[in-house]
C-alpha positions in Angstrom: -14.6 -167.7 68.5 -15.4 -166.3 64.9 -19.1 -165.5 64.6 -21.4 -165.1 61.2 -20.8 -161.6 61.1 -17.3 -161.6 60.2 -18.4 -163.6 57.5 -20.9 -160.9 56.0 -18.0 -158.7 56.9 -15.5 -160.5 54.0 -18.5 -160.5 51.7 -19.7 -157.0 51.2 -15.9 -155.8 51.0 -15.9 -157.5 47.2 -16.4 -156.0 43.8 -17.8 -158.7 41.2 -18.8 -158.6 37.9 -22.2 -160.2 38.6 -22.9 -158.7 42.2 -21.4 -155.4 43.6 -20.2 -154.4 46.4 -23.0 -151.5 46.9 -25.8 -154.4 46.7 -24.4 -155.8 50.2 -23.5 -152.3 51.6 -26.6 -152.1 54.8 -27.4 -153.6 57.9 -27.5 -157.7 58.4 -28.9 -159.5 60.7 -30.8 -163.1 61.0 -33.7 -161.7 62.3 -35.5 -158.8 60.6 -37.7 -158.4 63.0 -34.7 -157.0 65.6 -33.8 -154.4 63.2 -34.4 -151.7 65.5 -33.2 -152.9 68.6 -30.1 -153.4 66.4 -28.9 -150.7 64.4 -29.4 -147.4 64.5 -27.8 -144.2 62.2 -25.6 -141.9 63.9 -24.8 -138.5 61.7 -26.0 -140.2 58.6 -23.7 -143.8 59.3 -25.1 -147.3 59.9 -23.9 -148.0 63.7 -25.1 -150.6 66.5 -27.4 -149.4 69.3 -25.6 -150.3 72.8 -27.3 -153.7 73.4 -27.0 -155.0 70.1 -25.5 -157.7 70.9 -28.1 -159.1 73.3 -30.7 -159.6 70.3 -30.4 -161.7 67.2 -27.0 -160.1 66.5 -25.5 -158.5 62.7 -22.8 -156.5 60.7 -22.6 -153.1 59.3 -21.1 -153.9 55.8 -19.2 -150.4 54.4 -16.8 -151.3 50.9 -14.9 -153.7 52.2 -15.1 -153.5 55.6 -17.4 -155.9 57.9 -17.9 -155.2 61.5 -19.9 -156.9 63.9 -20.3 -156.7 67.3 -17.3 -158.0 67.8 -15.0 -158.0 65.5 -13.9 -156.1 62.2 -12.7 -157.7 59.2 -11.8 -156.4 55.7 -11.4 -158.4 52.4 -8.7 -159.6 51.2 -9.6 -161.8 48.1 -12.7 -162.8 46.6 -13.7 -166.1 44.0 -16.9 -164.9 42.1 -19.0 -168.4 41.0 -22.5 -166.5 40.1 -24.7 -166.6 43.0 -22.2 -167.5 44.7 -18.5 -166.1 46.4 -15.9 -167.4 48.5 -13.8 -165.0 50.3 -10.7 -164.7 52.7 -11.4 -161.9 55.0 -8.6 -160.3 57.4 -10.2 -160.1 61.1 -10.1 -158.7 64.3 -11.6 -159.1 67.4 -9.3 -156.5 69.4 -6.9 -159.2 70.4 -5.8 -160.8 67.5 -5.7 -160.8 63.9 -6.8 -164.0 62.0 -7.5 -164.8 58.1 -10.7 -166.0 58.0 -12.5 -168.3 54.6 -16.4 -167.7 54.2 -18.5 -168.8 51.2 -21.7 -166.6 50.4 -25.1 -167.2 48.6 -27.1 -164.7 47.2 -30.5 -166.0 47.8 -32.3 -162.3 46.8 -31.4 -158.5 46.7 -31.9 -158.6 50.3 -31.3 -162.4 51.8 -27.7 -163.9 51.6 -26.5 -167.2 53.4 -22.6 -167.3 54.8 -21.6 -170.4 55.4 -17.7 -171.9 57.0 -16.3 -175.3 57.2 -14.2 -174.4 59.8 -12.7 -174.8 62.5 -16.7 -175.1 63.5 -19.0 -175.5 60.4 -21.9 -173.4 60.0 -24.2 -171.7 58.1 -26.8 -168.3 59.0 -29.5 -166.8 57.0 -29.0 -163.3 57.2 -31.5 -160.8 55.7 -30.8 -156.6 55.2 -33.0 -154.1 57.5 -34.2 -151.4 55.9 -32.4 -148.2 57.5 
């Protein structure tokens, strides 16, 4: 099943006129508070610490690649509307290859909000640690 991250994953791969892709570049998670049991920086990269996964979860957004603890995607196309974007995102979770559709609010230089209609609608919070 497609998680959140892959959805932050699309997002930071885009280059807009209003928002650039360096202002998403970081670590994203829902809970800023789990930042450390996270992420971590491994010869000067963003990378996730071994139990990542068992905390609040995030994505390592690099240019226009997204990768969560599961899955990798990378952007494919991008629809600028202001605050807010909606982007098809190429993604893997080692098995298979899927295009994915996320829509993205900027709500701050450090809070954003990914949202998906499908095939299970949902929408996360996510906020960048400090690294």
């Amino acid at each position: 099943m497609r998680t959140i991250p892959l959805v932050t994953l699309v997002l930071l791969a885009t280059q807009s006129a209003s928002i650039q892709a360096a202002d998403l570049n970081g670590a994203w998670t829902i809970d800023a508070s789990a930042c450390g049991q996270i992420f971590t920086k491994e010869n000067n990269r963003l990378a996730f610490k071994k139990d990542a996964d068992l905390h609040a979860g995030g994505l390592i957004i690099q240019g226009k690649q997204a990768t969560g603890t599961f899955e990798k995607c990378t952007v494919k196309s991008l629809h600028d509307d202001g605050p807010n974007m909606r982007i098809i995102a190429s993604c893997s979770d080692g098995v298979s290859i899927s295009d994915l559709a996320f829509d993205l609010t900027f709500s701050g230089e450090n809070n954003i909000t990914l949202s998906s209609k499908g095939p299970v609608p949902m929408q996360m919070p996510y906020v960048r640690c400090p690294m």
